[in-house]
Every structure is written in C-alpha cells, then in structure tokens.
C-alpha positions in Angstrom: -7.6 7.8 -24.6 -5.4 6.3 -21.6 -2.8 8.5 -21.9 -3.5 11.3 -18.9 -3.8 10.6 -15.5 -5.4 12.8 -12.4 -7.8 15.3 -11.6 -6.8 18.9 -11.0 -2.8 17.9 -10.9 -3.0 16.0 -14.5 0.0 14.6 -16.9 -0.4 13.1 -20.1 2.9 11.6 -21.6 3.6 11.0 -24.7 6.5 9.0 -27.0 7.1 5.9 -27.7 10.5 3.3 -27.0 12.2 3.5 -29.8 10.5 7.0 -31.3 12.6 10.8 -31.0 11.8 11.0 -27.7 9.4 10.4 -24.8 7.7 13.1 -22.8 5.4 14.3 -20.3 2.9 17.5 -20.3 2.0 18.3 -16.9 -1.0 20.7 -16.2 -2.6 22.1 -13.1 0.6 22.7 -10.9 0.2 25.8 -9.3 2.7 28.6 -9.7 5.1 29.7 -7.4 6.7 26.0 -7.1 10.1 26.4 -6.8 11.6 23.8 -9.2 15.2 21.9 -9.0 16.2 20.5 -12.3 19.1 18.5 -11.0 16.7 16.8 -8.4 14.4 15.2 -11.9 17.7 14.5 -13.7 18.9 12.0 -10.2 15.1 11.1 -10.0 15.5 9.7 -14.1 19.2 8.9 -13.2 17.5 5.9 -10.6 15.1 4.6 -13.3 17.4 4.6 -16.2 18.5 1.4 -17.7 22.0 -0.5 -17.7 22.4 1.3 -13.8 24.0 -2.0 -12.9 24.4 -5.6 -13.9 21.3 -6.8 -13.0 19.2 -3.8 -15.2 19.0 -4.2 -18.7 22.1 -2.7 -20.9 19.9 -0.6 -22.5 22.5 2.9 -22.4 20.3 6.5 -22.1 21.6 9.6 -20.6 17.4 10.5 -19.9 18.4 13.9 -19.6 15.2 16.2 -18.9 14.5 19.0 -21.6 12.1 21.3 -19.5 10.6 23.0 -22.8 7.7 25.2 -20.8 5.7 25.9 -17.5 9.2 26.9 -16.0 10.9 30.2 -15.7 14.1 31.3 -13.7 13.4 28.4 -11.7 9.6 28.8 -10.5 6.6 27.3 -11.8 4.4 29.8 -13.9 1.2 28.3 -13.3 1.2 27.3 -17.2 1.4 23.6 -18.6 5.0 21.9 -17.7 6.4 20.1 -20.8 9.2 17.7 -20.3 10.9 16.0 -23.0 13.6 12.8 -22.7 15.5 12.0 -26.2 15.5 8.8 -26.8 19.4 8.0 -27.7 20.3 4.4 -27.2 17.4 2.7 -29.6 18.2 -0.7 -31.3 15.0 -1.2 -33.3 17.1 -4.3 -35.7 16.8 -5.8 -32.2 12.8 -6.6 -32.7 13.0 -7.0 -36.3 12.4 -10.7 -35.8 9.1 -10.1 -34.0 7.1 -7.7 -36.3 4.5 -10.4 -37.2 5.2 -12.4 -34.3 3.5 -12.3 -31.1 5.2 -12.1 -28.0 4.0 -14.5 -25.2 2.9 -12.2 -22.3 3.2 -9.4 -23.5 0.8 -6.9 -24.9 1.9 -7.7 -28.9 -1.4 -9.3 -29.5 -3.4 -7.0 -27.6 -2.4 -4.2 -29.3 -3.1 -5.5 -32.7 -6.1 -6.7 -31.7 -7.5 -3.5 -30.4 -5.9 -1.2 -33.1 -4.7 -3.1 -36.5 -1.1 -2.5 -36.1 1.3 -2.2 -33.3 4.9 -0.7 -33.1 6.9 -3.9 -32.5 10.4 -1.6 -32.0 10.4 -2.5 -28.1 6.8 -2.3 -27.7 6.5 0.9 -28.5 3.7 3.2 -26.6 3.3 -0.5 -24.5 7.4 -0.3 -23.1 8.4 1.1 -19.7 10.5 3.5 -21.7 6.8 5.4 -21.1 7.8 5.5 -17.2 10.6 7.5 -17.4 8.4 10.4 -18.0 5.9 9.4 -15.2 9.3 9.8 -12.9 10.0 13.1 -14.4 6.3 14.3 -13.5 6.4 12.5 -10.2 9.9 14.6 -9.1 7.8 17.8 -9.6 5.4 16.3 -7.2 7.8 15.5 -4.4 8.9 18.6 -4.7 5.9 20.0 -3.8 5.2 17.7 -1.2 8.6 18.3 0.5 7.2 21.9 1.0 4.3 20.2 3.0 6.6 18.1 4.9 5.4 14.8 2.9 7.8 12.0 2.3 7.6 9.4 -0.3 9.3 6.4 -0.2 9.8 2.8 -1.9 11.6 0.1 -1.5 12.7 -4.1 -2.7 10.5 -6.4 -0.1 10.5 -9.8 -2.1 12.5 -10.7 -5.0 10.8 -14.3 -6.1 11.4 -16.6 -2.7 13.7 -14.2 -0.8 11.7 -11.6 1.5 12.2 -8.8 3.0 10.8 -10.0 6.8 11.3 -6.8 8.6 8.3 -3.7 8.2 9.0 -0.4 7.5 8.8 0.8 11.0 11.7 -1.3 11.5 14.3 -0.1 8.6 16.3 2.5 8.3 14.9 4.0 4.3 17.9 5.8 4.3 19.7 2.2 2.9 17.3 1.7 0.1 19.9 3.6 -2.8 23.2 2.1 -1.2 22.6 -1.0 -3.0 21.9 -2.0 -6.7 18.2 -4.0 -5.8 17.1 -1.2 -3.7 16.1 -3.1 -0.4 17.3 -1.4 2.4 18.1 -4.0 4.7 21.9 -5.5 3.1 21.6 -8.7 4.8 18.5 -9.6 2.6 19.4 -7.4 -0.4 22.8 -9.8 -0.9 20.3 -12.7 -1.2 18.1 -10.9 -3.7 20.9 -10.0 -6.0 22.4 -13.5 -6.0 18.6 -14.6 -7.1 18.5 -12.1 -9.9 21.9 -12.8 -11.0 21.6 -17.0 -11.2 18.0 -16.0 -12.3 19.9 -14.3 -15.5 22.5 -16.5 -15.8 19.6 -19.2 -16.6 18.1 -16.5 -19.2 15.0 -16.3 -17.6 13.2 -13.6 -15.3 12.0 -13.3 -11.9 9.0 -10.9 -10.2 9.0 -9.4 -6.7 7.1 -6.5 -4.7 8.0 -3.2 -3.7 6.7 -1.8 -0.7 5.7 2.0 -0.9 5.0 4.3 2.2 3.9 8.1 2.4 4.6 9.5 5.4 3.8 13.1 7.0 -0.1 12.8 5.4 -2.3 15.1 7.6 -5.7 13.3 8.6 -8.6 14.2 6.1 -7.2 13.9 2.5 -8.7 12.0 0.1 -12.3 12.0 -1.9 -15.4 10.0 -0.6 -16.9 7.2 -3.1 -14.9 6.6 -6.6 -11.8 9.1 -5.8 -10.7 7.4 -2.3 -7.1 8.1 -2.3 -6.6 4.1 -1.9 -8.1 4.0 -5.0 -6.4 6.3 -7.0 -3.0 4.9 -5.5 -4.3 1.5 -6.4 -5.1 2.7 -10.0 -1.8 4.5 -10.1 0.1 1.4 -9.5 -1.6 -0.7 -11.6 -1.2 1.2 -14.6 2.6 0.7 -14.2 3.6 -2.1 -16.4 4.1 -5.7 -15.4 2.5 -5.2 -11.9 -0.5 -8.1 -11.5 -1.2 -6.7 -8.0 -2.3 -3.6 -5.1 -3.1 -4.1 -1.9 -2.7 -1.3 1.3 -2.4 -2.1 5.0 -3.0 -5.4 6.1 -3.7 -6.4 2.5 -5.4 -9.9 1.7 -3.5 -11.0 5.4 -6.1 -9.0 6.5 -8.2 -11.5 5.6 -7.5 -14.1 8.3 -7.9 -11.6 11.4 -10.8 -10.8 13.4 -12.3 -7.8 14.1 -11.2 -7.4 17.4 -7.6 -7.9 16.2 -7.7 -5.5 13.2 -9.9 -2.4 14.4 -7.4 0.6 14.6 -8.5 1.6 18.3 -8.0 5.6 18.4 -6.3 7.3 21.4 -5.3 10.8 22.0 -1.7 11.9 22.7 0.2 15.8 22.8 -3.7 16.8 21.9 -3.4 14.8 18.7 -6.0 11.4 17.7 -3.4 8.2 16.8 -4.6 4.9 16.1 -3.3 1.9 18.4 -2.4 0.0 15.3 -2.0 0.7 11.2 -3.7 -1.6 9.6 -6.1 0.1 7.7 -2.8 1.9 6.3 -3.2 5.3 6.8 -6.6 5.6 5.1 -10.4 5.0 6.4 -13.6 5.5 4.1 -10.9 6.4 1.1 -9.4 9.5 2.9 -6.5 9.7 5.5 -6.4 9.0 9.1 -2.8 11.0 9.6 -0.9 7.9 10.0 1.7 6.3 7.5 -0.1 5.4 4.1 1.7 2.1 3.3 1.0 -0.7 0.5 2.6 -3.5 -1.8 2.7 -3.6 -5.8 3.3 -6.9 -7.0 5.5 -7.2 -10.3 5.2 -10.0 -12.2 8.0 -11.6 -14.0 9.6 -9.9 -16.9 8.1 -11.3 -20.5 11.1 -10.9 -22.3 13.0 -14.3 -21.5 16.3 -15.1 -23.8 15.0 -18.8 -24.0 13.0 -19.4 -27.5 8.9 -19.5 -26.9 6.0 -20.8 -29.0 3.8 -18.4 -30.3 1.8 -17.7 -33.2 2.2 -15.0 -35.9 -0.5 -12.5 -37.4 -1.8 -14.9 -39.5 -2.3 -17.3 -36.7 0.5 -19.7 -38.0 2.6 -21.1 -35.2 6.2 -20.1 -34.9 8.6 -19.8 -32.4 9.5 -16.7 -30.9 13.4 -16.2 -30.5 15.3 -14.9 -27.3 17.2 -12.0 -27.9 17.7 -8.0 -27.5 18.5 -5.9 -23.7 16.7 -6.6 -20.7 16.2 -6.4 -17.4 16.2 -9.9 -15.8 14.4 -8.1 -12.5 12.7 -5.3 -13.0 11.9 -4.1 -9.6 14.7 -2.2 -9.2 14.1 0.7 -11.7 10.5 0.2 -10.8 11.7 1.7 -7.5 11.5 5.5 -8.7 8.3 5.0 -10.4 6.1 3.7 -7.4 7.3 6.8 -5.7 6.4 9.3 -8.8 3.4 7.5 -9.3 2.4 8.0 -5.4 3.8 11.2 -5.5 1.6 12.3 -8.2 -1.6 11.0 -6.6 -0.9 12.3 -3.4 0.0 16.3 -4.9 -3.5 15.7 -6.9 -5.4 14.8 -3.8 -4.0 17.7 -1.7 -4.6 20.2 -4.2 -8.0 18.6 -4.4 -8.3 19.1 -0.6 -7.6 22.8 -0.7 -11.1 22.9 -2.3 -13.0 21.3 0.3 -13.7 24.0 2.9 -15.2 27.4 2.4 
C-alpha cells in the first residue's frame, strides 16, 4: 500500500508525526554488515528539527532503537527494525485544522482517498516519516563505504540565489560547516539571509539539492522499468514537497545538439572514460562508471504563518489560520534524506547486480 520501497534491499516504515513513534523495517540486507550505531544517530542528528534557526523548533532527540536484525554489531541476515520515539509532539497545535483543509497540502487528499485523515501534523503525510528513511539509508552507506561508494548531497538554489559552481568544482567536504548545507560559504551566506528575511515575512521559500554518487563501477542498474535513473528518480520524488527529478544535463539538455552532448568514450590506465558527463553516470538505465549526479527540486513549504482561504469538510469556506513549528526552508534537513534515499537505491541495485552473472 505505498509504504515499502525496493526490490531485494526493501524498507517499509511505519509511524505517524504525532503517533508513539516512527520506524522503519528493513529486509534483505545481507549478513555480515558490520553496523555503527553512532554513525545512524549523526545521520538522524542532520535531519532532525530545530538544528538551527532557520529549521523548524520542532525539539526531538530521534534517537535510534535498533530492536532486531542486529547482533554484537553485525548484521544477522534477519529483518532490521528501527524505531525513533516521537517525544516533542504538540498535537493542540492542529487542533484548529481538523475539519479544515490546508491549502497545498495533502489534507484533502487524504480525506478524499480514505474518509478521515490524522490532522495532528499530517500524520502518515509529515516528513516526520523521513527520519526513518535516513535511518535505513545510513545502513546503506554503510554498505556502500565497504564498496568504496560515496554519497553525497548538497544546497544548489535556495529561491533566486544559486549555487553557480558544479560539483567537480567544490570541495563536499564544506557542505556540514554551515547551517543551509551548500558547500561553497560565499553563496551559502546569501541563502541564509534569503531564508531568514523569507521567515521574518512568515512565509516559505523552495530550492534544489544537488545529489552525486560517486565510486559507481560501470554496469549497474536494470534494463527497461528498473533503470537505476529511474528508481533514483522514483526515490526522490516520493520525498515530500519535491515537484521535480532530473539527472545530468537535465531539461538544459534540451537546448544542445547532439554533437555537443554525446559522451565520446576514450580509454586511459586500460580503463573506458567518457569525454564529458552528461548523460550523468548512466546510459540505457545502468551505469557508465562515471559520477551519477542529479537535481531534486523542493517546492516551497505549505505551512505559511499568514492566514489562507480554504474550505472545510463540508465544503463551507473558512479561513485557515497560521500557526504551529516550521521550517521556513526545508532543504536543509532534506539534505540527509536525498543521500539515504540514494543510498538505498543504489545498495538495492548492487545487490541486484550480484545476480546478474552465472
């Protein structure tokens, strides 16, 4: 029913924002992994909220229970449950909206499809749900740190301000030295003063984050409906608030000849490169060895603290006040997520690989 993603390297979370707790099951992670618990407590520890003054003030330790899967520190080849206790919930916050639907967000949607809706935060609907995507997602890097596979994300564009420079030309290294995550401080300065005279008007602002895998042997990735483009671009869209995917030269692709955007091969140290990137790493859905690279594009947050027209259950208008915690930006925390949701994708698709030969 929506709630499990993958093939062989699956997790199906679980919880809801304002419930106990939130959680993820993970199944299919071979055993043997060796697995560092304080490495998902920083992973949660760079989505959680009220991190800074421009994340919401939203207060939760979103301290990892690992309940199974797990024993002295290896993987036993059994399903991995996670569990994150919900400790900071301020469900009198929504009590204004329990008949009322919020514009933009998926209020309506949710009544329409199932007859009721939890209104405490947007229940199943909230990013709360991510957090446990980014607890699954650390096990994943984990693994792909064995195979030398690096995952990284990054702030390119906070509303007008972007980040000009690619990814060949920054040093990654910056991204968590600043409080927007873009690794270049010259343009991060800018995007914070956006987000915080973008707050100070009580209203929200959308960006992109950039999201690169590097370290990708040549030949990953399933022909037809499972291209590993595919899955990433499913991956990302099924985080909330992002309205777009695209991978290498993206829809600027669009404006370039042939002759200007083929990836001409060459051979070098007795290994096949490409001239240019701009297919990003992946041909006919599987990988060409070089960096994998795309953009997710997050719209605004809904949540504004100005009062909006809507319209109740009944259909009645009303107006829908501004109130509760946050995030004016929400790229950010959203950071940690593209990475455990590439992560994820990318462990799948190896593990699917390891099948493909006799």
């Amino acid at each position: 029913m929506g709630n499990t993603f993958g093939h062989l390297f699956k997790i199906t979370t679980f919880g809801e924002s304002h419930g106990p707790a939130i959680g993820v099951v993970i199944d299919g992670c071979p055993a043997g992994l060796s697995i560092d618990e304080q490495m998902i407590t920083r992973e949660l520890a760079r989505r959680k909220p009220g991190q800074s003054r421009i994340t919401t003030q939203r207060k939760e330790s979103d301290l990892p229970e690992i309940l199974s899967g797990v024993f002295e520190g290896y993987t036993t080849g059994s399903p991995i449950a996670i569990l994150i206790r919900n400790t900071d919930q301020r469900s009198k916050d929504y009590s204004h909206i329990a008949e009322k639907f919020r514009p933009s967000h998926a209020d309506y949607t949710y009544h329409a499809k199932y007859g009721q809706r939890d209104y405490r935060g947007g229940g199943r609907s909230s990013a709360r749900e991510t957090a446990a995507r980014v607890a699954a997602g650390s096990v994943a890097k984990q693994f792909l740190k064995e195979k030398h596979i690096g995952i990284y994300a990054y702030v390119s564009q906070v509303g007008p301000v972007i980040l000009e420079k690619k990814h060949t030309e920054l040093d990654l290294k910056q991204t968590d030295q600043n409080i927007v995550r873009c690794p270049d401080p010259v343009t991060a300065e800018q995007m914070i003063e956006f987000i915080d005279k973008t707050r100070k008007n009580q209203d929200t602002v959308g960006g992109v984050i950039t999201g690169l895998i590097t370290g990708v042997p040549a030949g990953i990735g399933e022909p037809v409906f499972d291209k590993l483009h595919a899955d990433l671009g499913k991956a990302m869209l099924s985080i909330n608030a992002v309205k777009g995917f695209d991978i290498g030269s993206g829809f600027e692709g669009t404006h370039m000849h042939g002759s200007d955007h083929n990836d001409l091969f060459f051979t070098e140290d007795g290994e096949i490169k490409t001239k240019t990137n701009y297919s990003g790493g992946i041909q006919g859905g599987i990988s060409n060895g070089q960096d994998i690279y795309f953009r997710v594009a997050f719209k605004p947050v809904a949540t504004i603290m100005k009062d909006q027209d809507s319209v109740d259950v009944h259909g009645d208008a009303t107006t829908v006040k501004g109130k509760g915690r946050h995030d004016p930006c929400v790229l950010p925390r959203a950071v940690p997520i593209v990475e455990a949701m590439s992560a994820i994708v990318m462990m799948d698709h190896m593990l699917l690989n390891a099948n493909a030969r006799i």
